[in-house]
FIMARDO-106382 format. One record per residue (C-alpha): residue in three letters; x, z, y. Coordinates in steps of 0.25 Angstrom, whole numbers, padded with zeros to 4 digits. Example, Ala and Ser with C-alpha at 12.3 -4.5 7.8 and 13.67 -1.06 7.14 Angstrom:
BEGIN
R   rest      xx      zz      yy
R    ALA    0049    0031   -0018
R    SER    0055    0029   -0004
END
This chain:
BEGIN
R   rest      xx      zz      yy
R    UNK    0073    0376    0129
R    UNK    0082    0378    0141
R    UNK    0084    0371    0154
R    UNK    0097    0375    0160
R    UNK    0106    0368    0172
R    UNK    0119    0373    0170
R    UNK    0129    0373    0161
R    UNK    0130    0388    0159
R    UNK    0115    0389    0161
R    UNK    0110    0388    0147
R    UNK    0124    0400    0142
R    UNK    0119    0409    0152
R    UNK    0103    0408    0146
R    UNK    0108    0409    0133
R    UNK    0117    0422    0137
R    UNK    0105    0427    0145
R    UNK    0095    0427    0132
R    UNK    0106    0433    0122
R    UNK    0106    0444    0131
R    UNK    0093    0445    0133
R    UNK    0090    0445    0118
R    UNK    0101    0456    0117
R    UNK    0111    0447    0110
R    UNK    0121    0447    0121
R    UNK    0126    0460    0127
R    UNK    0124    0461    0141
R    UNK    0134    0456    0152
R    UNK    0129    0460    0163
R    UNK    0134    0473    0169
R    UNK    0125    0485    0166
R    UNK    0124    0488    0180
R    UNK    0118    0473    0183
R    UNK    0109    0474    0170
R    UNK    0105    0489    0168
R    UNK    0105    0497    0154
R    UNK    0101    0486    0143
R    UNK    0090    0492    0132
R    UNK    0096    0497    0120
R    UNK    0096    0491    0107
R    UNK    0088    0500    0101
R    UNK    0076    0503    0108
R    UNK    0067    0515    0105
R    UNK    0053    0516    0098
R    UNK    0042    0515    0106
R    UNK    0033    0526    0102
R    UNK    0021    0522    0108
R    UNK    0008    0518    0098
R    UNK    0005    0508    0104
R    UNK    0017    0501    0109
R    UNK    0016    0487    0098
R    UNK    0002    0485    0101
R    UNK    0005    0484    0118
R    UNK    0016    0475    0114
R    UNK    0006    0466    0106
R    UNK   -0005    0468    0116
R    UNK    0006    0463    0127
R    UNK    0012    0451    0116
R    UNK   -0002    0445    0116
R    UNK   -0005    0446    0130
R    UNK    0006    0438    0133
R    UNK    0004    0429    0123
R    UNK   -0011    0428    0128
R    UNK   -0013    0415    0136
R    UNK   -0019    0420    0151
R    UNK   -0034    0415    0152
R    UNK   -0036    0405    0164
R    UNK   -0041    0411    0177
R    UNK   -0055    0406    0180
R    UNK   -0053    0403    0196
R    UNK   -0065    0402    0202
R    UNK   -0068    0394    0216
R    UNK   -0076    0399    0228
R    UNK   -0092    0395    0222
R    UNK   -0088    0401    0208
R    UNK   -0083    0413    0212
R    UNK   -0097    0414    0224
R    UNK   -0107    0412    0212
R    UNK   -0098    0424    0202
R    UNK   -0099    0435    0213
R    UNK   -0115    0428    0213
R    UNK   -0115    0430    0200
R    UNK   -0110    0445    0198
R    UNK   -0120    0448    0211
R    UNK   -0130    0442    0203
R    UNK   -0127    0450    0191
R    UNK   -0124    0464    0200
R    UNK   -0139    0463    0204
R    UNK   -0144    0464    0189
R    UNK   -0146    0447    0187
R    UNK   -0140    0439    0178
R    UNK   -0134    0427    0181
R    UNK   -0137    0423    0165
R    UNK   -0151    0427    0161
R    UNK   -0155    0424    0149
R    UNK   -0167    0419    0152
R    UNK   -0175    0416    0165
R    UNK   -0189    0414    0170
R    UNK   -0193    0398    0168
R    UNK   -0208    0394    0164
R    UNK   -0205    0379    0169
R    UNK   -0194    0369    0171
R    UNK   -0192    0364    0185
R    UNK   -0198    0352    0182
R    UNK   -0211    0356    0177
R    UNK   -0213    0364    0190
R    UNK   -0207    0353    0199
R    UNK   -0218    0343    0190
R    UNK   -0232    0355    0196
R    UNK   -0228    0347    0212
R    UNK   -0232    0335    0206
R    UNK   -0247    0340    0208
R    UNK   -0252    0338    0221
R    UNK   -0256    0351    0223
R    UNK   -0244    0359    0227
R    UNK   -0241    0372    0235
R    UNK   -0232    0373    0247
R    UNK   -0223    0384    0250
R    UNK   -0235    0388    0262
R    UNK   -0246    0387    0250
R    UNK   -0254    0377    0243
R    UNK   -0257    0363    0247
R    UNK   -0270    0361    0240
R    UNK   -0276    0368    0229
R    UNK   -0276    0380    0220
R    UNK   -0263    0384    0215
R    UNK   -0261    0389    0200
R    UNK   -0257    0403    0196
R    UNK   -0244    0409    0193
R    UNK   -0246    0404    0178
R    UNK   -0236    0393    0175
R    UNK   -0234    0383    0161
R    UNK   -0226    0374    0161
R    UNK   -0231    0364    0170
R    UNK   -0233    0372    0183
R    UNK   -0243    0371    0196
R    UNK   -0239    0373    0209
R    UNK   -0239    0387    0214
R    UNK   -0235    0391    0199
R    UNK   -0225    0401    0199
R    UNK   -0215    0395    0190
R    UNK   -0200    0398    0186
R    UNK   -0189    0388    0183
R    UNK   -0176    0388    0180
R    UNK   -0166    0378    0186
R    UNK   -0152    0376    0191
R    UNK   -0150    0377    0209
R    UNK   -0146    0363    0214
R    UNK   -0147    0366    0228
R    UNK   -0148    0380    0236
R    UNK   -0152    0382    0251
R    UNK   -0155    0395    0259
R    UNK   -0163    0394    0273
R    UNK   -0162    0409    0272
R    UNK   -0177    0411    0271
R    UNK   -0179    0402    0261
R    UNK   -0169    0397    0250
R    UNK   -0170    0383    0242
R    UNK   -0164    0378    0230
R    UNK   -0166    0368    0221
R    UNK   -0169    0371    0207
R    UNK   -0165    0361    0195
R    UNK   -0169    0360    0181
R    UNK   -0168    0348    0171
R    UNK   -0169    0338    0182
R    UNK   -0179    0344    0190
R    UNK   -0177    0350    0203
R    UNK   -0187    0361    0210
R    UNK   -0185    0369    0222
R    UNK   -0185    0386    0224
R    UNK   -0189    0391    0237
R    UNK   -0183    0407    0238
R    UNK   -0190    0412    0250
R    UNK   -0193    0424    0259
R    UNK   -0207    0425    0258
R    UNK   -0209    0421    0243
R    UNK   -0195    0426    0236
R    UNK   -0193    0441    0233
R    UNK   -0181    0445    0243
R    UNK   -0173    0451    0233
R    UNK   -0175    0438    0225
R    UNK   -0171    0428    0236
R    UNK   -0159    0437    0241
R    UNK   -0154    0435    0225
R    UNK   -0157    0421    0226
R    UNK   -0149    0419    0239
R    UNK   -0138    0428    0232
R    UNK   -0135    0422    0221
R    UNK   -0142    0408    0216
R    UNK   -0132    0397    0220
R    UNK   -0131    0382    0216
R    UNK   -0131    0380    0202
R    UNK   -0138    0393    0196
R    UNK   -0148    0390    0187
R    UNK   -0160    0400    0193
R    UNK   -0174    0404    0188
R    UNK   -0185    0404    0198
R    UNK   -0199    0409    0197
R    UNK   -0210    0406    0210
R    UNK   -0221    0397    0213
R    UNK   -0221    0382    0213
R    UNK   -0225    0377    0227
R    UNK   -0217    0365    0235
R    UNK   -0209    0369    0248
R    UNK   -0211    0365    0264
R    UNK   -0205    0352    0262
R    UNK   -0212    0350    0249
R    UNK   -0203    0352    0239
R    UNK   -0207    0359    0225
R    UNK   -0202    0373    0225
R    UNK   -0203    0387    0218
R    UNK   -0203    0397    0228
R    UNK   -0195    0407    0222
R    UNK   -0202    0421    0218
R    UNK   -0190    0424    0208
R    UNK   -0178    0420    0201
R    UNK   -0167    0422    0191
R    UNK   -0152    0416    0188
R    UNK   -0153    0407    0176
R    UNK   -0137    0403    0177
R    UNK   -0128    0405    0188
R    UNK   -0120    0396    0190
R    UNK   -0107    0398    0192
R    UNK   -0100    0385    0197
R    UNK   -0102    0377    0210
R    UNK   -0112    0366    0207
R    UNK   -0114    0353    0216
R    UNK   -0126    0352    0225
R    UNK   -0139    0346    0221
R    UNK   -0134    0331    0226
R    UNK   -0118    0331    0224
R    UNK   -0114    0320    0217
R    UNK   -0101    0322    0207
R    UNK   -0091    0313    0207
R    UNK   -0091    0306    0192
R    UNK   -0078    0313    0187
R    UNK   -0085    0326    0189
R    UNK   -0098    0321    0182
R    UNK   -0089    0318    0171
R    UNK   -0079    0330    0172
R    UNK   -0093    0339    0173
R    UNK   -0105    0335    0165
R    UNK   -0112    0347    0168
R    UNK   -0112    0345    0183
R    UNK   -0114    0332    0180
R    UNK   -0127    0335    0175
R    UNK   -0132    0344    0184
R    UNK   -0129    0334    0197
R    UNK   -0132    0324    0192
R    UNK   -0148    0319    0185
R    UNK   -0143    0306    0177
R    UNK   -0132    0313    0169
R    UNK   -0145    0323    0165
R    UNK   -0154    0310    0162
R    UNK   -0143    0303    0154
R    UNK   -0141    0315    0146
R    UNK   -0157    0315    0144
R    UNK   -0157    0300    0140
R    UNK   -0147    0301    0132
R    UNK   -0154    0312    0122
R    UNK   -0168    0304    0124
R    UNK   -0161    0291    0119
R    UNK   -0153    0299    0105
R    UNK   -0166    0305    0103
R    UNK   -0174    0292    0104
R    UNK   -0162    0285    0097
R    UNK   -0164    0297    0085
R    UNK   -0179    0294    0084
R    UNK   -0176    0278    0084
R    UNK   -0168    0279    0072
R    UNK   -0177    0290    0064
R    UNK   -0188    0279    0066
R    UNK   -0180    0268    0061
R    UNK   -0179    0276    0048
R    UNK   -0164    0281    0050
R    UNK   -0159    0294    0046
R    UNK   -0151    0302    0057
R    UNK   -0138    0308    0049
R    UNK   -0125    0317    0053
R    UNK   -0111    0313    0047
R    UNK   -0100    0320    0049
R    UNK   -0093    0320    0062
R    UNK   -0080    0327    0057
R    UNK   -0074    0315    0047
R    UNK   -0061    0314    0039
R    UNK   -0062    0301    0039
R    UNK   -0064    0295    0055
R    UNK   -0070    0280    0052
R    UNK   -0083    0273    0056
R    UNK   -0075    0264    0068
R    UNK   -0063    0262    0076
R    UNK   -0058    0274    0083
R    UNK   -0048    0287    0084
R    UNK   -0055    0299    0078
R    UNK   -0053    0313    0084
R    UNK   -0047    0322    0075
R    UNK   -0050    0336    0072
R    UNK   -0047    0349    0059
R    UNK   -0056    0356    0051
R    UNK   -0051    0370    0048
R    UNK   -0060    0371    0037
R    UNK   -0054    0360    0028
R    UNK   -0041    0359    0036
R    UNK   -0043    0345    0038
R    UNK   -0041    0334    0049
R    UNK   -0055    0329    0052
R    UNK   -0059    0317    0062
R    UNK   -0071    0317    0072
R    UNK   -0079    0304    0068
R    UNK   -0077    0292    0075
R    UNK   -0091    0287    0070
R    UNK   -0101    0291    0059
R    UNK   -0100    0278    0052
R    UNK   -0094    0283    0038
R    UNK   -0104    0295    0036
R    UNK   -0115    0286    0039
R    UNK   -0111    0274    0029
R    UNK   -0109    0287    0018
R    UNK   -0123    0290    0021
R    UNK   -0129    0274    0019
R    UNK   -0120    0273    0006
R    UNK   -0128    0287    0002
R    UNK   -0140    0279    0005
R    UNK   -0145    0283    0018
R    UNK   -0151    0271    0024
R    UNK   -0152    0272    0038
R    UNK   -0146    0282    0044
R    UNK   -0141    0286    0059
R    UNK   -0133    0294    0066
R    UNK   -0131    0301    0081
R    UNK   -0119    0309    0083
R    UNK   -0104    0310    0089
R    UNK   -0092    0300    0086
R    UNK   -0077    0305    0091
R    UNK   -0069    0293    0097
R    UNK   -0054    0298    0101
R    UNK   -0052    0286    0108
R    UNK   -0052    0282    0124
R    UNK   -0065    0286    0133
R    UNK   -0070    0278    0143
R    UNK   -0085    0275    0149
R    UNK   -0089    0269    0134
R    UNK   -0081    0276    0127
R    UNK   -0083    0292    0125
R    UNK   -0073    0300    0115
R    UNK   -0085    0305    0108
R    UNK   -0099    0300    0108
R    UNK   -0113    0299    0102
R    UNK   -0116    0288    0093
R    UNK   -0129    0284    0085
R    UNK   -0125    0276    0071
R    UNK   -0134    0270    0062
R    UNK   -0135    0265    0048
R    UNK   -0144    0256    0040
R    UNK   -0145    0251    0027
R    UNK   -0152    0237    0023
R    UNK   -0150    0233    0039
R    UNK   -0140    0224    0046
R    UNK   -0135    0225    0061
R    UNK   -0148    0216    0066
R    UNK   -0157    0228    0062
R    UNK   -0148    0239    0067
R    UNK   -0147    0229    0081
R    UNK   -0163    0232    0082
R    UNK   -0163    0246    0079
R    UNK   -0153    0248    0088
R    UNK   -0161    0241    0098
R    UNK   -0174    0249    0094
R    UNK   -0166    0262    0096
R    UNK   -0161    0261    0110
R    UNK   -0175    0255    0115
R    UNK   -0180    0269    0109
R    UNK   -0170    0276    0118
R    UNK   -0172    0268    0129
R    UNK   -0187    0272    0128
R    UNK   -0184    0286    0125
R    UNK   -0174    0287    0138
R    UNK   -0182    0279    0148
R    UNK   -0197    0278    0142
R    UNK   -0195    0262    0140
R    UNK   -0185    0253    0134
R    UNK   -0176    0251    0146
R    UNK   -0160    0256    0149
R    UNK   -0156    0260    0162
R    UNK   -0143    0252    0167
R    UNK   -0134    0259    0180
R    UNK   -0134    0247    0191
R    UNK   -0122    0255    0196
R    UNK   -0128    0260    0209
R    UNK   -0135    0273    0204
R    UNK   -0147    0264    0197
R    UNK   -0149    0259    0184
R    UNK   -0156    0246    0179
R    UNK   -0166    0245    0169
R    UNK   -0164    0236    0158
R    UNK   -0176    0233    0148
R    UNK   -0174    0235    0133
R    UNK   -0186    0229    0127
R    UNK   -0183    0216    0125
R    UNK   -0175    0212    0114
R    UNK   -0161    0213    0114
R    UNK   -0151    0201    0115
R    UNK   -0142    0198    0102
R    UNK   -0130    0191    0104
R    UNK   -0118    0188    0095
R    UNK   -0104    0191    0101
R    UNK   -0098    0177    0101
R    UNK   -0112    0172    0110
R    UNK   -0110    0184    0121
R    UNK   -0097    0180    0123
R    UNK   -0097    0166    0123
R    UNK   -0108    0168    0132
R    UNK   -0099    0178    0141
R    UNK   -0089    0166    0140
R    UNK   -0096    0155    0142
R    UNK   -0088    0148    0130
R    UNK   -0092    0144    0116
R    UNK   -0090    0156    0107
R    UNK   -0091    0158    0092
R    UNK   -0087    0167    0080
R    UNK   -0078    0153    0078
R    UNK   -0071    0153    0090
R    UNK   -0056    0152    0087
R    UNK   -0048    0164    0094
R    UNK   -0040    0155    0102
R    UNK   -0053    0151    0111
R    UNK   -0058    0166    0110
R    UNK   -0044    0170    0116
R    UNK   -0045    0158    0127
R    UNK   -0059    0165    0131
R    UNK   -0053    0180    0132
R    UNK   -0042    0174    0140
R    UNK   -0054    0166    0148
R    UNK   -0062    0179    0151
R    UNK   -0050    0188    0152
R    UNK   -0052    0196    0140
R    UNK   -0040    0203    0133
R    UNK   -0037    0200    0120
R    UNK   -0026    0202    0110
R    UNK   -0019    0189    0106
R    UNK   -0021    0189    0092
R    UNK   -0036    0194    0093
R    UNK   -0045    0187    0085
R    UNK   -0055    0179    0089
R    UNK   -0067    0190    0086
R    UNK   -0059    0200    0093
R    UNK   -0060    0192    0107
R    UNK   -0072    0189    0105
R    UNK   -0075    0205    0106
R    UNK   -0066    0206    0117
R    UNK   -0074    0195    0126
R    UNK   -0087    0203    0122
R    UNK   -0082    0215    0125
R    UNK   -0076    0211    0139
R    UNK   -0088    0199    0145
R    UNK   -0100    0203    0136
R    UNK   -0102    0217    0132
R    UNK   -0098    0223    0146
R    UNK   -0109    0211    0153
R    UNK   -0120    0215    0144
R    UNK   -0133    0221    0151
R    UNK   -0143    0219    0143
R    UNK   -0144    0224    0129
R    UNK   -0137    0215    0119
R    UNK   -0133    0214    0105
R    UNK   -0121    0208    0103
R    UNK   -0119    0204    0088
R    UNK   -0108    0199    0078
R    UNK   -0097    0205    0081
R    UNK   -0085    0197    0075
R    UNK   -0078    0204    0063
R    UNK   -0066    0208    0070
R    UNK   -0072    0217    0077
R    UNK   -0082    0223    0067
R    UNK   -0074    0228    0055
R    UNK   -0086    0236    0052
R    UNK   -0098    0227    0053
R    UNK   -0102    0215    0043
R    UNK   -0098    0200    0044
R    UNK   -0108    0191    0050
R    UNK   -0117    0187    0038
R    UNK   -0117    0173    0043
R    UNK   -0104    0172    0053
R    UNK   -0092    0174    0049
R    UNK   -0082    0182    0057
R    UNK   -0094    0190    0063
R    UNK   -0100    0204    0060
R    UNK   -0113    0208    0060
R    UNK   -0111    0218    0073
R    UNK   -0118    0219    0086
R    UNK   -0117    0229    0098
R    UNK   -0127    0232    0109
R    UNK   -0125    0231    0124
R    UNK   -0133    0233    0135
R    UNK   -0123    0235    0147
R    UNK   -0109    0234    0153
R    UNK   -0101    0246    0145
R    UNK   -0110    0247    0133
R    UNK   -0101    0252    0122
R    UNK   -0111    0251    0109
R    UNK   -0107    0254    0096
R    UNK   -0113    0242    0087
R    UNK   -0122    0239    0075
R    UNK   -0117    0233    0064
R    UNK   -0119    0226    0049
R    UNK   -0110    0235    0042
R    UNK   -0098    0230    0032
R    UNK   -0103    0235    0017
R    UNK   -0099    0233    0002
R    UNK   -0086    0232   -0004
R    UNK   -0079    0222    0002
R    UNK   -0079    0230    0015
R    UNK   -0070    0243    0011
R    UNK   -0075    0248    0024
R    UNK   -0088    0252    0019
R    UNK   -0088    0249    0002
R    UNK   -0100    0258   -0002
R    UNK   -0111    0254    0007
R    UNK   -0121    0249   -0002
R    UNK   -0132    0241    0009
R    UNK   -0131    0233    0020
R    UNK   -0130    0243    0032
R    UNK   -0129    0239    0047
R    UNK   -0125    0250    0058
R    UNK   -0128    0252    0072
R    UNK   -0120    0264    0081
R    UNK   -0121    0266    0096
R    UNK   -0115    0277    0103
R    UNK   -0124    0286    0112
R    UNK   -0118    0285    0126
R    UNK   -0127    0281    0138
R    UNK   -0124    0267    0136
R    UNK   -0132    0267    0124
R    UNK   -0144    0275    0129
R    UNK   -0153    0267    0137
R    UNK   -0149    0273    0150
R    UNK   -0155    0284    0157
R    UNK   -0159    0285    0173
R    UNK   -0165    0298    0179
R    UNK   -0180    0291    0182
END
């Protein structure tokens, strides 16, 4: 395409480029233009003239690699590192000097016998020989990343980190080999992760310390990290996980929980008698709920392929195969929005049981999160954020309050409320509590919407709330003894809780949906995200 201004612009381009392809003869005077290559050129003799022209072809089809610009910090701890490495260390090892985790040797000052940097306070100390619960005055090495650095010139302090627990490393004059603290002084800055090997004794002002004998470079580390209590701003905890984790404790206790709780919840179903099974997570089919799929290929079989949406399907084949209670823990795909109860992808633990209904899958899912409550926090309790840095505790023991849908929101009302209720009354009540509504919703669609808008968001306590009407349940089975309801219920236990639900499921003939399940079946599925796992605070 060509972009031209005037008129005789666009003849004047097309004359250029006929002669510049050799179509039109020249017009300019020879003097203005110089001598014009003939026609026919002569042979390049040379042997390996084609392959420089390919050789230059492809580096000028080549795309140019990005530079890697690197800011002041960066480029001070590479010329470290090259120093580092011109001395004959590595700044990679594979493998360093640790006989004990920094918190096992911060755990020996919990004795009250302990050794000052001046000597002993009272008692004999223990030889050099150190297992893997040190004494004081034990020479010990532990590996752990530098949180903090300072250098008084005769005496250097940093702050030691690993898996939560924090020691200190005294380097100093009278104690640390001078070629050893000139090195450390050199080259360790805030971040690297550092073996050091000395004696375990406490400092002036008391606190535990190794006073450094030797050490070696575990990782270096390459980019600025904050100092020991920075805070991040939340975009960059979400932007960067890993910084995340290393500032800040509660991330590294959440993530902790979180794989106590799947373990307990593994262990809860093994000892109700369930099977734990893997279906495919690359379907030809998506279906098991409502949502768009992700979409992928297969070279192998050339075929379009979705990433599920739910194991539902596989697991139902497995109950027809006559499996009879079976679960499963694994990864759905969602291609839909995102938000804070929504995640594009996601963990999920779904369950199957034959010869059960949805009252029995309500109390095993109760049994089940009071086991990851006691796996998490060592008693049946869920930690609730008072949204000022604290949490509040909320017991679990009790029984569990059931509640049909048409109650909590009659109750949320204050009017009458039934599964009779006309939808002219139901709309008069969404129009009461400003709730938005379509105008020809039915009336078990606004009922939903009320719940979801004054009853689900206020609960606090754990609830369940049962009988979903059928509008909303396409997969769950009519109420055995009130018509227009399922039998369907979800669990809540605080403002935002997004809970999958446990359900009778529809079965037999008449329902084309599922025309092969020979028993009666009932489901439960709740997605792993923090607002199923009884939340974790660092105690």
């Amino acid at each position: 395409m060509l972009c031209y201004d005037p008129g005789l612009t666009i003849a004047r381009a097309g004359l250029a480029m006929g002669v510049a392809e050799g179509f039109v003869p020249t017009l300019t005077p020879r003097i203005l233009s110089g001598d014009r290559p003939g026609a026919n050129q002569p042979p390049r003799h040379e042997s390996d003239f084609v392959d420089r022209v390919v050789a230059q072809e492809r580096e000028l089809c080549r795309p140019p690699s990005p530079v890697h610009r690197l800011n002041e910090q960066q480029r001070v701890r590479h010329e470290a590192l090259r120093a580092l490495e011109a001395t004959g260390r590595t700044g990679y090892p594979v493998a360093v000097p640790r006989d004990t985790s920094v918190a096992a040797a911060r755990a020996a000052f919990a004795s009250p016998s302990a050794r000052t940097e001046n000597g002993p306070e009272s008692g004999p100390q223990s030889g050099t020989g150190c297992s893997s619960t040190p004494a004081v005055g034990d020479v010990v090495s532990v590996v752990g990343r530098v949180r903090a650095v300072r250098d008084l010139g005769g005496v250097s302090f940093a702050v030691i980190e690993e898996g939560g627990a924090r020691i200190q490393a005294l380097v100093r004059a009278d104690g640390t080999p001078a070629d050893e603290r000139a090195a450390w002084r050199r080259f360790v800055h805030l971040g690297d992760q550092v073996s050091v090997t000395g004696p375990l004794l406490r400092s002036r002002s008391g606190e535990p310390s190794v006073a450094v004998q030797s050490w070696v470079m575990a990782a270096t580390c390459l980019n600025p990290l904050p100092t020991l209590h920075a805070t991040l701003a939340e975009s960059a905890r979400t932007r960067q996980r890993t910084l995340d984790l290393l500032t800040h404790p509660e991330a590294v206790y959440l993530l902790r929980g979180r794989g106590l709780a799947v373990r307990a919840l593994r262990d809860a179903f093994v000892a109700e008698g369930y099977l734990e099974v893997e279906t495919p997570m690359l379907q030809s089919v998506h279906g098991g709920a409502s949502a768009r799929p992700f979409t992928t290929h297969i070279n192998a079989y050339d075929m379009g392929l979705y990433l599920r949406i739910a194991p539902e399907l596989f697991l139902k084949r497995l109950m027809v195969a006559g499996m009879d209670r079976i679960f499963e823990v694994g990864r759905n795909f969602r291609n839909e929005g995102a938000d804070a109860t929504h995640n594009p992808e996601f963990t999920s633990v779904e369950a199957y049981a034959a010869h059960a209904d949805y009252v029995e899958m309500r109390k095993l899912t109760r049994r089940v999160i009071l086991a990851m409550a006691r796996a998490v926090h060592g008693r049946e309790i869920a930690l609730r954020p008072d949204g000022q840095g604290g949490y509040t505790e909320v017991d679990l023991s009790g029984e569990w309050p059931v509640r049909t849908l048409h109650e909590a929101v009659a109750e949320a009302t204050g009017a009458p409320l039934t599964p009779e209720t006309p939808a002219a009354e139901v709309a008069a009540l969404c129009a009461r509590h400003d709730v938005a509504v379509p105008l020809d919703a039915s009336a078990g669609l606004m009922v939903k919407e009320l719940y979801e808008a004054l009853v689900e968001k206020q609960t606090v306590m754990p609830t369940f709330y049962c009988d979903f009407p059928v509008e909303v349940s396409p997969l769950a089975r009519p109420h055995r003894r009130v018509p227009g309801l399922t039998e369907q219920w979800g669990p809540h236990g605080r403002p935002g809780d997004r809970r999958r639900p446990g359900r009778h499921d529809v079965h037999g003939p008449e329902h084309p949906r599922h025309p092969r399940l020979p028993v009666r079946q009932a489901a439960m599925s709740l997605p792993m995200s923090p607002s199923v796992i009884p939340s974790m605070s660092p105690r």
